[in-house]
PAFI-482274 format. One record per residue (C-alpha): y, x, z. Coordinates in steps of 0.25 Angstrom, whole numbers, plus 5000, padded with zeros to 4 digits. Layout:
// residues N
YXZ/...
END
This chain:
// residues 342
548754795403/547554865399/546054775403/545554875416/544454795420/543654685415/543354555424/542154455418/542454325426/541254225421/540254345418/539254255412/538454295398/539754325391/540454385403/539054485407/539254525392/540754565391/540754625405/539554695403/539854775389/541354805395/540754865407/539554945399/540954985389/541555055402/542554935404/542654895418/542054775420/541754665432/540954525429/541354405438/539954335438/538954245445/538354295457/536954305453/537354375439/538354465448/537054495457/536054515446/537154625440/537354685453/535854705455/535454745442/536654755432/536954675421/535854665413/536454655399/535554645386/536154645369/535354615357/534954785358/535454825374/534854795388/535854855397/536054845413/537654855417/538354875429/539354785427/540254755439/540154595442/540654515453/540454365457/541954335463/543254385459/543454435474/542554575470/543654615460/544954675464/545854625452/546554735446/547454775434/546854775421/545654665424/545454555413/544654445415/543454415403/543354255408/541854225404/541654085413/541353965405/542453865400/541953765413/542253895421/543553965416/544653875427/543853915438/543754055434/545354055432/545553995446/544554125452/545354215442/546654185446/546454205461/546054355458/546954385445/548454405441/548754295430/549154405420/547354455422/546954445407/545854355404/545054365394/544254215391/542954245386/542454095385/541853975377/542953885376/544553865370/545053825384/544953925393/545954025390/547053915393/546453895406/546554045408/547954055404/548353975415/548054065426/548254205417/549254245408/548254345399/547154265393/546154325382/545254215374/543954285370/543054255361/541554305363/540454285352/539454345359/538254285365/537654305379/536654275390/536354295403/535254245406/535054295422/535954335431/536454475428/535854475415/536454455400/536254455386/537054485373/536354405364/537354395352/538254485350/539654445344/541154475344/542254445354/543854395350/545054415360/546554375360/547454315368/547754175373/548154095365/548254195355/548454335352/548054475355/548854575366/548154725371/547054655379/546454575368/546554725360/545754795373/544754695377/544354675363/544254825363/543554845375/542554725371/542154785358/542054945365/541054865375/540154805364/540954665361/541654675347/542954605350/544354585344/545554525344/545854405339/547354335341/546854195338/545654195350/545854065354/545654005341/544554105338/543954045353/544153905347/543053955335/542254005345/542253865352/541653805339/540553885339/540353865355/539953715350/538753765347/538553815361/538053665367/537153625355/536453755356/536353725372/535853585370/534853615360/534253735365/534753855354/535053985354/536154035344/535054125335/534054015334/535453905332/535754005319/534453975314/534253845314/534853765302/534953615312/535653685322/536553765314/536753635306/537253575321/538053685325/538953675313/539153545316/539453555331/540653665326/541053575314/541253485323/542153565333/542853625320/543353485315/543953465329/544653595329/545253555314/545553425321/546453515331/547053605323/546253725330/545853825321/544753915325/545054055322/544254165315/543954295320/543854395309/543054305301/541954305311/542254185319/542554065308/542053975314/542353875301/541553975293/540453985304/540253825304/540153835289/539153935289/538253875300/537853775288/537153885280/536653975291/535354035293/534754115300/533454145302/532954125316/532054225326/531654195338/532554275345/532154325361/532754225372/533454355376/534354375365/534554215361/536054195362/536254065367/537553995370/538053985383/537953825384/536453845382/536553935395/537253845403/536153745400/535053825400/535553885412/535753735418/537153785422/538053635426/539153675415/539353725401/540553735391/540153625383/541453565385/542353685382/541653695371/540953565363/541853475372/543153535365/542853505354/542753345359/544053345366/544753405353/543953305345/544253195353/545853245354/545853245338/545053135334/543653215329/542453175331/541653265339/540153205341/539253335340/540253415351/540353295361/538753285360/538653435363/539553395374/538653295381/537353345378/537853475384/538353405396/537053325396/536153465396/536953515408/536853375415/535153375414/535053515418/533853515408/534553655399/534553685386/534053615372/534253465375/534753425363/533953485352/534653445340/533953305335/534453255348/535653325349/535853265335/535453115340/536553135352/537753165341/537353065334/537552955346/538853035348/539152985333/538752855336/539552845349/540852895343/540852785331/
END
């Protein structure tokens, strides 16, 4: 099987991206999205801004899996959150044959094996990019970065070779990689990151230039890498630029000097939109709160993670957004954790 069509069940930031270079490639391409995202891009386009384009695309976007006649050749790019992906299964399934592939482009180790139970050809994706969407029908690219395909659990196969193809003719280097899930579980380590930046009210350019809050994140991942050690999982590389041992190492030495970069190309995680947005949910615990229950499962501590946890949770709960916990209290409320645990 050749990928005909490309279907963007979740078409959020990420999912607006993807979908929206494969189309401007010549790729045919549909984004499932939120009515008023779907509205906005039938009235005006998608609007769709990088570090050096503004561009309006005519992308096709549908809110309900009804509008599209399944045909041979569709894959499926899943771009729902973790709290999302058994719900979108359940939609999928009910529309699609079992053997549709579906490519997981996600935040997260466990969606994929929640995928597989409904569909026998399932793609982890790795995506390092960053994105926004700031209003319906609107998004931006704010840092761009690689992508890492395979199968699951492991290997390549001709789709992984034309997706990572057809990704890296529309604008998103890609490549193969046989090991993706393990190269997912580096991405995870980094994605710790994603709730202190949310709590505290950083964007990832200002975070790189601050020597406390680079000094924290290397923590929050040590942490999460000591647990993994515990598990006997080990995080794998992706042509040396994903080392995500190497990368924790380095944060202790890093600087960079800090501009004031324009709101419209800060790249900020997506945790800090979910708060920022007051949205009910977040990944916090497909993320932080995996590293808890493996911790918990092999006996490692895990203080910093678990109060990421619940000063996330907390921040959803109070409806109040972004920035919390700036650091000296975040710092207080791990300290509690500490005392708590002893």
């Amino acid at each position: 099987m050749m990928v005909q069509r490309y279907l963007v069940y979740g078409a959020g930031a990420v999912g607006s991206v993807v979908g929206g270079c494969l189309h401007r490639s010549g790729r045919p391409t549909c984004l499932v999205a939120r009515p008023a995202h779907v509205a906005a891009i039938a009235a005006h386009g998608l609007q769709f801004e990088t570090p050096t384009e503004q561009l309006t695309l005519a992308v096709p976007a549908v809110t309900n899996l009804a509008d599209i006649e399944p045909t041979e050749g569709d894959a499926i790019l899943l771009c729902v959150k973790a709290t999302q992906t058994a719900n979108a299964v359940a939609d999928l399934v009910r529309r699609f044959p079992p053997s549709t592939p579906v490519f997981c482009l996600q935040n997260g180790v466990a969606n994929e094996a929640v995928v597989a139970e409904y569909f026998t050809n399932v793609y982890p994706v790795l995506v390092l990019f960053n994105a926004v969407l700031p209003a319906p029908g609107r998004v931006i690219l704010t840092i761009v970065d690689f992508l890492a395909v395979g199968r699951f659990p492991t290997g390549t196969d001709p789709l992984t070779a034309q997706v990572a193809a057809d990704l890296t003719a529309a604008g998103l280097p890609t490549r193969e990689h046989p090991e993706a899930m393990a190269v997912k579980w580096g991405k995870l380590i980094g994605n710790l990151n994603n709730a202190l930046l949310a709590v505290t009210d950083y964007y990832w350019q200002q975070a790189f230039a601050d020597p406390e809050m680079l000094d924290m994140m290397r923590t929050v991942m040590d942490e999460g890498l000591r647990v993994l050690a515990a598990a006997g999982i080990s995080p794998a590389d992706v042509t040396g630029r994903f080392d995500i041992r190497a990368q924790v190492e380095a944060f202790a030495a890093r600087r960079v000097a800090f501009s004031n970069v324009p709101p419209e190309q800060r790249g900020y995680p997506s945790m800090w939109q979910d708060l920022h947005f007051r949205r009910p949910e977040t990944e916090v615990e497909y993320l932080n709160g995996e590293i808890v229950r493996l911790g918990e499962q092999y006996g490692v501590p895990t203080p910093i993670n678990r109060t990421l946890v619940d000063v996330v949770q907390e921040s959803v709960r109070s409806g109040l957004g972004v920035g919390q916990f700036p650091l000296i209290r975040l710092r207080e409320r791990i300290a509690q954790q500490i005392n708590t645990s002893t």
